[in-house]
N, C-alpha and C positions, 0 to 999 in steps of 0.2 A: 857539674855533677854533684849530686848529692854524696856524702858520707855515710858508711853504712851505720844506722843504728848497732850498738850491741844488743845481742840477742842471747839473754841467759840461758834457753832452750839448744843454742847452737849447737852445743854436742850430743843433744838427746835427737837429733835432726827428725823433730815430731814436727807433723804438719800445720802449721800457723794460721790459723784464717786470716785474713787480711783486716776483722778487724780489730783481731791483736795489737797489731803495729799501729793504728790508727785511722785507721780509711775511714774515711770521710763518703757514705755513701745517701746521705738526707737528699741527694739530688733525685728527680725521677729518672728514670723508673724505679730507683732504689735499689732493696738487697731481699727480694720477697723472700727467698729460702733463710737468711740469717745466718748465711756462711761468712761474712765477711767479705766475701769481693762482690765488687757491684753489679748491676745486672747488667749495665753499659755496656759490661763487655766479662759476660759470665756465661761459658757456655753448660757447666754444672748446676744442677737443681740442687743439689746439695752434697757439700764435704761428705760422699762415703763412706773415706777412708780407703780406696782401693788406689796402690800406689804404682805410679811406673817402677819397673825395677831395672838396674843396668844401662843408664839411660847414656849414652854418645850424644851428645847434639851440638854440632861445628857450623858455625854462621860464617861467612866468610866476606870477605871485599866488602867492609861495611863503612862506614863515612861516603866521604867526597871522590866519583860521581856518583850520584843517586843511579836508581834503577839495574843496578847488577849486582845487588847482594844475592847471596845464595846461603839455602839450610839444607842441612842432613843431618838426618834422626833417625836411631835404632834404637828400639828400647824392647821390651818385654813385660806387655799385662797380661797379669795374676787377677782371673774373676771368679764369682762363685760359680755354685751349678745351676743356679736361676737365669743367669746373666746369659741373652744368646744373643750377639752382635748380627747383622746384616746391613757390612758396609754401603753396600750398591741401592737399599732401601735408605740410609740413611746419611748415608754419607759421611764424613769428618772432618773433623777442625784441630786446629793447634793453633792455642795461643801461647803468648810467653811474658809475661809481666815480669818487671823490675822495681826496685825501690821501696816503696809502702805496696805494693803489687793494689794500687787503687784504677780508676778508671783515667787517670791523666797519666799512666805508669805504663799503658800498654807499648810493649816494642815490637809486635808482630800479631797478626790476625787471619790465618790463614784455611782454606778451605778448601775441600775437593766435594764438589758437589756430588749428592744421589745422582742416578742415571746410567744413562748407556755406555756411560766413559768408564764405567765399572765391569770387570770381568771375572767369572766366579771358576774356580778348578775344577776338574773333575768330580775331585775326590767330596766337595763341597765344603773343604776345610778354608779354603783360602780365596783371596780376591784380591785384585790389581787394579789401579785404577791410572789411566794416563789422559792428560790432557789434550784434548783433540786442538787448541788453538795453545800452538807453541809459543807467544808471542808475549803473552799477557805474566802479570805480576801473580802468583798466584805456585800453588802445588803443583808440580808437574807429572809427578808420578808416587804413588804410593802403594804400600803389599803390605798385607795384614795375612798373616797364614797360621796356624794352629800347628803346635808345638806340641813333644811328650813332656809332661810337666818337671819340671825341678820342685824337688821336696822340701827343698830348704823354702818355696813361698807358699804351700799350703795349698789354696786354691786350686781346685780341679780343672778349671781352665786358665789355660796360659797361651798365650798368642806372641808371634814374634812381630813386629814391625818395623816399615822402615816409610819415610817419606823424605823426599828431593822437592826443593824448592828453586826457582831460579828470576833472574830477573825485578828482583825485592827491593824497597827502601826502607827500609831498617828504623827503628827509630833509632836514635844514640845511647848508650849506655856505659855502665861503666862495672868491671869487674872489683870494685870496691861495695858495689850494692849487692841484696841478696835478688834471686831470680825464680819465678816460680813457673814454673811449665803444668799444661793442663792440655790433654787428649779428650776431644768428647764424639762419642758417637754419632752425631747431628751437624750438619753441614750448618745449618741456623737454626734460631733459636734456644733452648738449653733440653740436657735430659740425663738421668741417673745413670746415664752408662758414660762415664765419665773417670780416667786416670790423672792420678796427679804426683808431680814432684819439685819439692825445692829443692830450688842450688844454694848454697850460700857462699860467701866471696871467700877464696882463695888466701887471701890474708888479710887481717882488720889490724887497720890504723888507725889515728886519729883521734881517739878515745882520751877522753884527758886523765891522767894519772895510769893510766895502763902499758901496759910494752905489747908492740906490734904483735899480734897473734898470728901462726903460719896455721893452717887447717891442714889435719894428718891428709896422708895419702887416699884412706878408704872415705871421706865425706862427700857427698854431694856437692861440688864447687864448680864455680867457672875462674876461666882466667884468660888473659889477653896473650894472644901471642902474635907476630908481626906488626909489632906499631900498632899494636891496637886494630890492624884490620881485620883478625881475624878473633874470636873470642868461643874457646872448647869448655865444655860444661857436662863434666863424667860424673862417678860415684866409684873411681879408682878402680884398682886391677882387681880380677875375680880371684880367688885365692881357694884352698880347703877340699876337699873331695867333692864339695856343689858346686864350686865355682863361683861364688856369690863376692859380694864386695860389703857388703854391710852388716854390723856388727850382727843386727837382731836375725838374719838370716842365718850367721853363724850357729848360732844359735838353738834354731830349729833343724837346720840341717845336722848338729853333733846331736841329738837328741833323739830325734828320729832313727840315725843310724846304728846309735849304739842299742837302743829298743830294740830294731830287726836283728842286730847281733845276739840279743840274751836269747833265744831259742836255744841260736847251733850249742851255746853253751850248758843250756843243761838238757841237752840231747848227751850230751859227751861228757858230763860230770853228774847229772838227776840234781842238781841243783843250779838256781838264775845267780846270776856272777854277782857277788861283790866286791865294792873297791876299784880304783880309776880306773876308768873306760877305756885307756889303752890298752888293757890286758885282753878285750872281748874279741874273740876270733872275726876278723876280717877289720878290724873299724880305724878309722884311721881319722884322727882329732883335725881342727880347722885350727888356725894362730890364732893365739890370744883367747880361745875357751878353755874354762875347765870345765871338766865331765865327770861327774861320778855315779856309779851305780849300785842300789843296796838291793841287795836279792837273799830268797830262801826255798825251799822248797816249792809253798805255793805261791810266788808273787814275786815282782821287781820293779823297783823307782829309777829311773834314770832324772840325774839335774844336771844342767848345763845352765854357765853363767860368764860375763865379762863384763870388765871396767867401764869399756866402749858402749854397753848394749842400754837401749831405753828399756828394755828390759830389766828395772832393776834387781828386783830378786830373782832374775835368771827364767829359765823355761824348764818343767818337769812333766814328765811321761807317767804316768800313773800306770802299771796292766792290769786289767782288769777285763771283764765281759759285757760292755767293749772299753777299749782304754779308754785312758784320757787325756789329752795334753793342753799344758795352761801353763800362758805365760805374765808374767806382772813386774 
């Protein structure tokens, strides 16, 4: 197994293209979009930027014997309002890259084809898909269903999912490497409706002149558990009045909330609240942000900021007609 590179960006957990770390993609068919992972085995036209959120994903019985490994994935994407999925026209893929995440790195390549093995809901928010031949290596069952959004991810569509996989050979891997997962709307081929998340490893060693690093609780990590048979790969517990697990979420969620608080406030006072956000009727802070809001008669800023957040200077609410919120 390889060692994991150190990665300066590891705590901003901003998305890497793969040919950051060094991928080697001069092989055909290449890297046409210029994201960085190769086309070998790319089912994205190009890094987005639209990210899984909340992701679970537990591989299990992997080693020696071959052909029984199993996956299960639940995560949650966050798309715009352009983005309209139709799994059962298009089907879906999950891969999962390890290491330099290059085209000799893949550890799984999995698909639920377009088709009649797709069934859509009622309400036409949601679609199931199950495998008519139980037998084969492959997805067995997957649900894609449309969710009421959480504020803390912005995006006006947000989908819940979940996919089972059973009867797998896994490639080997090692939770000392970092891991990059990718969701794409296309059973084959690649296309822009495409979610992505890296894991990175649970603790780096090996580094010379450095001391082991452990990765806090909230980071995207995998780690091994049962003798290495088994290998979980989260983004830690959900925390805060969103529920979110990630600093930048935090973020948006304290920022958001404390804005829909300045109203009740100067309904009850004729003036937008200044000074910590804890003060704003109903609002209740997430760990580890500060909140602050400066108000007057006509107008109020809410800023929210943290240690943790790739958001260096925090995220701010502007009101206005219509507000505005930006983060950097």
């Amino acid at each position: 197994m390889r060692l994991v590179k150190l990665l300066t960006l590891l705590l901003g957990l901003i998305v890497i293209p793969a040919a950051a770390l060094g991928a080697d993609c001069s092989a055909a068919p290449g890297d046409a979009d210029g994201d960085g992972v190769c086309d070998a085995h790319d089912p994205c036209f190009s890094m987005n930027g639209y990210e899984l959120r909340e992701p679970v994903l537990k591989l299990r019985r992997l080693g020696e014997p071959g052909e029984n490994d199993g996956l299960r994935l639940r995560a949650i994407l966050a798309l715009p309002e352009h983005q309209t999925i139709d799994p059962p026209a298009t089907g879906l893929r999950v891969l999962l890259l390890d290491g330099d995440w290059q085209s000799d790195d893949v550890m799984f390549d999995l698909a639920a084809p377009a088709g009649s093995e797709w069934t859509t809901g009622a309400s036409g928010t949601s679609w199931t898909y199950r495998a008519a031949a139980g037998w084969t290596s492959a997805i067995k069952r997957a649900v894609v269903k449309e969710i009421i959004p959480n504020a803390a991810y912005v995006a006006p569509k947000q989908y819940a999912i979940s996919i089972d996989a059973r009867r797998g050979t896994y490639d080997a891997t090692s939770d000392l490497e970092s891991h990059f997962l990718m969701i794409a709307f296309a059973a084959e081929g690649v296309t822009d409706q495409c979610v992505v998340r890296p894991f990175y490893p649970w603790l780096f060693t090996g580094v010379p002149g450095l001391d082991p690093y452990e990765a806090a609780d909230w980071m995207p990590a995998c780690k091994f558990r049962s003798n290495g048979r088994s290998l979980d790969c989260t983004s830690g517990p959900r925390v805060g009045p969103c529920r979110v697990s990630l600093p930048n979420d935090l973020l948006l969620c304290d920022v958001q909330n404390a804005a829909a608080a300045q109203p009740q406030y100067r309904v009850a006072t004729g003036n937008y609240y200044d000074g910590p956000c804890e003060a704003l009727p109903g609002f209740a802070a997430s760990p580890g942000v500060t909140c602050t809001a400066t108000g007057n008669a006509s107008g109020f800023a809410i800023h929210t900021s943290s240690p943790d957040a790739t958001y260096v200077s925090g995220c701010t609410w502007q009101s206005g007609d219509p507000p505005t919120l930006f983060c950097s």
